[in-house]
C-alpha positions, 0 to 999 in steps of 0.5 A: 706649096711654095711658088717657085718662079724660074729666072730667065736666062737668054743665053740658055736654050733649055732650062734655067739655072736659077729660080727666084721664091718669096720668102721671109727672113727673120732677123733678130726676132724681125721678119721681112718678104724677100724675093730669094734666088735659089740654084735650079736641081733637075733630072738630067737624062744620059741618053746613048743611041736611045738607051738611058744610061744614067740620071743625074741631079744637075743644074739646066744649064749648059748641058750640051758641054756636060753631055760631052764632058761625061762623055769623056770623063767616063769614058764612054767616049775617047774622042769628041769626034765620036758625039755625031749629035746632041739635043736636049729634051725637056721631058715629064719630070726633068730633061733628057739630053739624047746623044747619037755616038759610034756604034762601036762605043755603043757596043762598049757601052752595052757591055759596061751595063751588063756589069754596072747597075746604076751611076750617079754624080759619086760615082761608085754607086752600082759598082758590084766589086772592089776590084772595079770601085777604082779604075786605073788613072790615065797618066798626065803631064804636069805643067809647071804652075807657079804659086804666083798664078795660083793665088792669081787665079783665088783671087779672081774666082769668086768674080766669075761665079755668077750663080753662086753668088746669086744662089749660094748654093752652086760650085764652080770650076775654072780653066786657069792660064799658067799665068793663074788668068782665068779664061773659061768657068763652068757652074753647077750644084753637083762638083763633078757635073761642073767639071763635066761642064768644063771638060766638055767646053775646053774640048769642044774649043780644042783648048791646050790642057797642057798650058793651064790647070783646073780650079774647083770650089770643092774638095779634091776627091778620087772623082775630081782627080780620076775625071780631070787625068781622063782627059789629060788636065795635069794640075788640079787645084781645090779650095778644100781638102783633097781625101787619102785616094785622091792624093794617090791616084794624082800620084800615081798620074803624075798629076800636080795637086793642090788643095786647101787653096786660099788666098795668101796659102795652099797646100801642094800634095803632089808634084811631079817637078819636086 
């Protein structure tokens, strides 16, 4: 069995990010141990008042800010002021993260789990028709972000995604000044949970959403688009494609949206300027 050995991170309270393993790595018929490092995927318990609502395969780290960010971003919460506390649990199998909210979005939340069995990252799995498959969009406000701060922000990203330089194997999303500076960026192996983590760090700093856009490592999907405009982002922009629904429902939240962002080129998809 392989040994996996967890890498110590001080700035964690629970959990690791990243594991090393001994490998070997052929290389033109030659082979060699190597100590490689791997992303960490764990069981993340959602837990509301005592009640499990969803797990989801994360990467333990800043799970405080994910609890919170999907909190929000689902709509659970309409208000961080409504997360009265947050502990997070290392339990048989994985890690729970047992949150204490107001009664009334418990009671909101128990009426939710009578019609939907069962989430995950994707977020559709459960759902039992088409008319609940796609929720209604929040609508945004969408800051004026110049192609200069774009590829400002492209240029810098790669620098502030430690894990995934580490493991290759994590997405990373990005809080971009409307200068295209990057002030705060989240990890994770799941796009969506990054995202979470992100949301949850911006509101609990009480950042401006308004002065700035999202950056992700992914691809703009419905997801992405339909968790960003839950909390008012106005501007996503995305390293790979974004899909047919996503392009709607930013236009329909009149969210600016980019998506084959490159260095030297991205594509704008909509934009509530033009």
């Amino acid at each position: 069995m392989l040994a996996v050995k967890l890498v110590e991170d001080n700035s964690k309270p629970v959990g690791s990010a990243r594991a090393a393993v001994d490998v070997r790595r052929a290389n033109q018929c030659k082979t060699a141990p190597l100590d490689d490092h791997i992303a960490m995927e764990v069981p993340v318990a959602m837990v509301y008042n005592g009640i499990s609502h969803a797990v989801m395969m994360a990467t333990p780290a800043d799970l405080k800010d994910f609890a919170l960010g999907f909190s929000l971003s689902e709509g659970i919460l309409t208000d961080t002021a409504q997360l009265f506390d947050c502990d997070v649990k290392s339990v048989a199998h994985g890690l729970s993260v047992e949150m204490r909210i107001a009664n009334s979005c418990l009671a909101a939340l128990k009426q939710r789990r009578r019609n939907l069995t069962g989430r995950t990252g994707c977020g559709l799995c459960g759902t039992e028709s088409l008319e609940s498959a796609i929720r209604p969009v929040r609508n945004v406000t969408a800051p004026v972000v110049s192609d200069d701060a774009v590829q400002r922000a492209l240029k810098m990203f790669p620098q502030y995604q430690a894990l995934q330089a580490k493991t290759g194997a994590s997405h990373g999303v990005a809080w971009c000044d409307l200068a295209g500076n990057i002030v705060k960026v989240r990890e994770d192996v799941g796009r969506h949970n990054a995202l979470d983590k992100l949301i949850g760090a911006l509101l609990q700093t009480h950042t401006d959403l308004n002065q700035g856009f999202v950056l992700v490592s992914s691809r703009a999907s419905y997801e992405m688009v339909h968790k960003s405009c839950a909390v008012g982002i106005g501007a996503l922009v995305a390293v790979s494609a974004p899909t047919s629904l996503a392009i709607e429902q930013a236009a329909a939240a009149g969210q600016l949206l980019i998506g084959f962002a490159r260095e030297g080129r991205h594509v704008i998809y909509n934009n509530p300027w033009e």
